[in-house]
C-alpha positions in Angstrom: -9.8 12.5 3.2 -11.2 15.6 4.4 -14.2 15.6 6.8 -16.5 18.8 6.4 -19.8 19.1 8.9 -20.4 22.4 7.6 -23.4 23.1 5.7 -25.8 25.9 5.2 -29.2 26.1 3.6 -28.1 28.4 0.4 -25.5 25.8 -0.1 -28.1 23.6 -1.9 -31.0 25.4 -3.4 -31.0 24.4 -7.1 -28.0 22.1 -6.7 -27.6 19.1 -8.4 -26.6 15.8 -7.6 -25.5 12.2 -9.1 -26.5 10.2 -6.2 -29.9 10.3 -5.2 -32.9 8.4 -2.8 -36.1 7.9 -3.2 -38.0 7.5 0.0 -41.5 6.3 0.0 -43.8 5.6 2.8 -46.8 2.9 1.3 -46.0 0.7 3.5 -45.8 3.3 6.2 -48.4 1.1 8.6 -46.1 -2.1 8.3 -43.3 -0.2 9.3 -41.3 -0.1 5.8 -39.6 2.6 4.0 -38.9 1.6 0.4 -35.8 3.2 -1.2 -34.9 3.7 -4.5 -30.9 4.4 -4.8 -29.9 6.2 -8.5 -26.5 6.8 -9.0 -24.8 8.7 -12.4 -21.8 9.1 -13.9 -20.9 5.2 -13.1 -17.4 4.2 -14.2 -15.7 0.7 -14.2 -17.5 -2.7 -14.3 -18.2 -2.4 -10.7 -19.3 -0.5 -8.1 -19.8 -1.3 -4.0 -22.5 0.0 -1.7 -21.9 -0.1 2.0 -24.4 0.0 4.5 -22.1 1.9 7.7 -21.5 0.3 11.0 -21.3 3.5 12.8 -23.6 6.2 13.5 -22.6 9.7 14.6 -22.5 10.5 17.8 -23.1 7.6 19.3 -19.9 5.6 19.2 -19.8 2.3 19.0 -20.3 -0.7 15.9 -23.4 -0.9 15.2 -25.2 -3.3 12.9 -27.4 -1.7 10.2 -27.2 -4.5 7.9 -31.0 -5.3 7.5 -31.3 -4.8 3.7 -29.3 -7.7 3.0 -31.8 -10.9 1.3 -34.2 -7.8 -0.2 -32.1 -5.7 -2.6 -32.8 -5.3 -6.1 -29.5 -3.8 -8.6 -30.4 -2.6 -12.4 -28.6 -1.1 -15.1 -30.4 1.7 -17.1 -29.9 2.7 -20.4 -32.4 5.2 -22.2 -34.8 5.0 -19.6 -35.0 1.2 -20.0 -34.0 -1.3 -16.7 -32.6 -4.1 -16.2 -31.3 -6.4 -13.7 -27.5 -7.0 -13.2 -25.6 -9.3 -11.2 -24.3 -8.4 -7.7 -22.6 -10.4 -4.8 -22.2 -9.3 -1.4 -18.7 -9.0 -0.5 -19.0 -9.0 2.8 -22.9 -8.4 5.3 -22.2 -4.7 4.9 -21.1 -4.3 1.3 -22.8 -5.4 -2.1 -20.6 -5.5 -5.7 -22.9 -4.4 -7.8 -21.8 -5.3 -12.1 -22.6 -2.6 -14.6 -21.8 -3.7 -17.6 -20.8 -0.3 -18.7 -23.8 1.5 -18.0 -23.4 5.0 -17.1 -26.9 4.9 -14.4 -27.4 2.4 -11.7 -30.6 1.7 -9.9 -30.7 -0.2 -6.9 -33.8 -0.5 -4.3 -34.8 -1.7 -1.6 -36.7 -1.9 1.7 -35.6 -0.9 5.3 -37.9 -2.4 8.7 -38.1 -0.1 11.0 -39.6 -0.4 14.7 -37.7 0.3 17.2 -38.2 3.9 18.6 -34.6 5.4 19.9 -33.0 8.3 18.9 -30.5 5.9 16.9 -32.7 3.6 14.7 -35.8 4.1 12.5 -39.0 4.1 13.4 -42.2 4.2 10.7 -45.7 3.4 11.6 -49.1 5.3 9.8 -48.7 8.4 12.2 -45.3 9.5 11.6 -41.6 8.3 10.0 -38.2 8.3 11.9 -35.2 8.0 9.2 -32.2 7.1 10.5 -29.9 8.0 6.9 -26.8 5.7 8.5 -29.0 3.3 9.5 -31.0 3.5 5.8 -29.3 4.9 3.2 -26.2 3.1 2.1 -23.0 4.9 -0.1 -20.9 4.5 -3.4 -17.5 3.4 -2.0 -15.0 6.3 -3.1 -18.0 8.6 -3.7 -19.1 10.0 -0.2 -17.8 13.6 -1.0 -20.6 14.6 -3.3 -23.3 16.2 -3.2 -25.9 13.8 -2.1 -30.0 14.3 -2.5 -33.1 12.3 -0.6 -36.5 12.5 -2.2 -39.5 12.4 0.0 -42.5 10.4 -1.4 -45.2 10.3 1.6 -48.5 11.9 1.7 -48.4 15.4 2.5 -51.7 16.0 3.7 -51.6 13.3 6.3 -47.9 14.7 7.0 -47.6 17.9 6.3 -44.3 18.3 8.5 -40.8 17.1 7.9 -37.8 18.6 10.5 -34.4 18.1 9.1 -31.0 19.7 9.4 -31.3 18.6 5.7 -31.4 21.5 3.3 -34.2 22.0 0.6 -33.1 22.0 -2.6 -36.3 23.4 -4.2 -40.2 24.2 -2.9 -41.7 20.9 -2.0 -44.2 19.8 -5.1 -46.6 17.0 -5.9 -43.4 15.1 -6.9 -42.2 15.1 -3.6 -39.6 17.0 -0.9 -36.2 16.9 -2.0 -33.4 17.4 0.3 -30.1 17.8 -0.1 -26.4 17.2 1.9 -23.1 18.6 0.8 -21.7 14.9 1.2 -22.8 11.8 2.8 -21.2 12.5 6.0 -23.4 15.4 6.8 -26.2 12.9 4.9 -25.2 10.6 7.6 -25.5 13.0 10.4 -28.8 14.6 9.7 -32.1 12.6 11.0 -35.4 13.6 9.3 -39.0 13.3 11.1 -41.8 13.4 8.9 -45.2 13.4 10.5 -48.0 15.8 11.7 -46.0 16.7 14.4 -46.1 20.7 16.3 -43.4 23.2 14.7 -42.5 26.5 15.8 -39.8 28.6 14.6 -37.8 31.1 16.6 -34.4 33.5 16.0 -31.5 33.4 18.8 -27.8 34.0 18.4 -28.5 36.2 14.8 -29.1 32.1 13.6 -32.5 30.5 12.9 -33.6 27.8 15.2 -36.7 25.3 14.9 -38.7 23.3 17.4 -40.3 19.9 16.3 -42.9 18.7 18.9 -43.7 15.1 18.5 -46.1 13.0 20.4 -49.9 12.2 21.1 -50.0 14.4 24.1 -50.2 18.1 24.6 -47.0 20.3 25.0 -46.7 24.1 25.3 -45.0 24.6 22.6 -44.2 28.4 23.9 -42.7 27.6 27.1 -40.1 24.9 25.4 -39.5 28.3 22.7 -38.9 30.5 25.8 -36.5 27.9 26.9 -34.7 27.2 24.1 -33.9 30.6 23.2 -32.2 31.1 26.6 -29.8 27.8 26.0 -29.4 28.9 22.8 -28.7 32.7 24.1 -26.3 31.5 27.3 -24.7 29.0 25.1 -23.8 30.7 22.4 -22.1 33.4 24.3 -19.6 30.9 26.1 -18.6 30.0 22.8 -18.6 33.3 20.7 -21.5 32.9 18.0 -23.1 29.8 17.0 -21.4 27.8 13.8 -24.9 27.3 11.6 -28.0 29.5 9.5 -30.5 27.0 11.0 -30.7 24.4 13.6 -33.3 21.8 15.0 -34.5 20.5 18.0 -36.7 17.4 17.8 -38.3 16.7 20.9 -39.9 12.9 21.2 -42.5 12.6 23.8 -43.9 8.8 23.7 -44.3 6.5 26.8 -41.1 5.0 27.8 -38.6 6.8 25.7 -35.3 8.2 27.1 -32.1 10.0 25.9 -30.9 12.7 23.2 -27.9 12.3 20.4 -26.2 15.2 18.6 -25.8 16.3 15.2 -24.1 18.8 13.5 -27.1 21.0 13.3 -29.5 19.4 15.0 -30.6 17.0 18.4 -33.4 14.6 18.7 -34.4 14.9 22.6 -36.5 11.3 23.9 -38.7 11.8 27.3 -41.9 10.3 28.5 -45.0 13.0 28.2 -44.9 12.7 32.0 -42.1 14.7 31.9 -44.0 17.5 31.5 -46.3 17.3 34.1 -44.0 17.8 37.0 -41.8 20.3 37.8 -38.2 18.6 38.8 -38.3 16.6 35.5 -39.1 19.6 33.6 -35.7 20.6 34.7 -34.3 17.3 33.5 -35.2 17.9 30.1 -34.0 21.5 30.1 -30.7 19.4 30.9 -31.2 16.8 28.3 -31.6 19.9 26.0 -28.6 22.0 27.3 -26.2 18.9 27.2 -27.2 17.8 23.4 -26.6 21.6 22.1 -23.5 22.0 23.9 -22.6 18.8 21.9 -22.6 21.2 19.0 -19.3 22.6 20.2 -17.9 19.8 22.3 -17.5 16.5 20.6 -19.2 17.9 16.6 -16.3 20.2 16.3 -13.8 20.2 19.2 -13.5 16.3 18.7 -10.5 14.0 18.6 -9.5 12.9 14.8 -10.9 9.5 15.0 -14.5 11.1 15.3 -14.8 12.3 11.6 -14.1 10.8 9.2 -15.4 7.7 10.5 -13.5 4.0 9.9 
């Protein structure tokens, strides 16, 4: 099976997809994300959905099984629903009966509370996704185009930061996303919130800074920084391998530690971080060492890294 963690933006605008999520945010203040699941073009009497055990780049198992004992599996025919049978095969996997039905809808709801750069986190100020860790896949159908549909108010969050491409202008229907496959689907965190952004060009690529926190950062500075990583980095290697990358910076009370994507990082440190000189330099490390992940490890990786087992 081939593994691609390539993607650019053009790639997507006006695609189409057979797979698609529905995200909404109601529940936002209780922590819950519901998600609506609609796949096309069905074949066979069955299909399985998989929740994975592994997240990219951080490698170990890893136990997202927490929509078991809340998950809802219809059939649709002419617009009308209804339920069908399903069995989990195993706490990962659900067998899901069509009965010939060319469009399955299944739903259902994710907790998320826990604030690390590998798990969801959703209260009324902001939403974390996590897609491994809340979106599950059509066994044999992960090379597909793939498409996530943001339902949240976009007043009270007017951002969302993503190495996720748009697909089209975000409407009153929602923000809809797009992946080339649900590896890169996988690999792409989304933070939706009121949170700073700032835009910047390095390297001939575009580059974007998400600021996220309840306390005051200068938003400048971190864009004079970044562009010189991005700059000094980018010349060890020869050119950067992306249109558009995104740094999401997480500065909350107690937080710690980055992880790597394929064209993006999420960077955790405490707000006092900032307020001090030698720690400043720490997360100009923790910044440095997450990009340089972009080469090393994304794409000059041992096989077993991609596609994942």
């Amino acid at each position: 099976m081939s593994y691609v963690i390539e993607q650019r933006d053009d790639q997507l605008v006006n695609s189409k997809a057979a797979i698609t999520y529905e995200l909404s945010f109601d529940r936002a203040p209780q922590h819950l994300v519901h998600v609506r699941m609609r796949i096309e073009r069905v074949s066979g009497a069955m299909i399985t959905l998989i929740m994975p055990v592994w997240a990219p780049g951080s490698y170990k198992v890893r136990d997202y099984a927490g929509w078991q004992g809340n998950v809802e599996a219809y059939v649709v025919r002419g617009g009308t629903r209804s339920r069908t049978t399903m069995r989990w095969r195993d706490k990962t996997s659900l067998e899901v009966t069509t009965g010939g039905a060319e469009t399955i809808e299944v739903e259902y709801v994710i907790y998320g509370h826990e604030r690390t750069v590998r798990t969801n986190h959703i209260n009324r100020m902001h939403a974390f996704i996590m897609p491994v860790a809340t979106l599950v896949y059509v066994e044999g159908r992960m090379q597909e185009v793939h498409h996530v549909l943001l339902k949240h108010d976009q007043k009270a969050w007017p951002q969302v930061s993503t190495q996720l491409s748009k697909v089209r202008a975000a409407s009153a229907d929602g923000i809809l996303l797009g992946a080339l496959n649900y590896d890169l689907l996988a690999d792409s965190p989304i933070e939706i919130g009121d949170h700073v952004v700032r835009t910047f060009s390095a390297a001939g690529a575009k580059h974007e800074l998400a600021i996220c926190g309840y306390h005051e950062v200068d938003a400048d500075w971190m864009v004079e920084q970044l562009t010189r990583i991005v700059t000094v980095e980018a010349a060890v290697f020869g050119g950067v391998p992306y249109d558009r990358y995104v740094f999401i910076i997480w500065a909350y009370p107690g937080v710690g530690g980055g992880l790597e994507h394929a064209r993006s990082s999420v960077n955790a440190v405490d707000p006092s971080t900032f307020l001090e000189r030698g720690r400043t330099t720490g997360l100009l490390s923790l910044l440095t060492h997450e990009y340089f992940h972009l080469w090393n490890v994304k794409r000059i990786r041992p096989v077993e890294l991609g596609p994942f087992d």
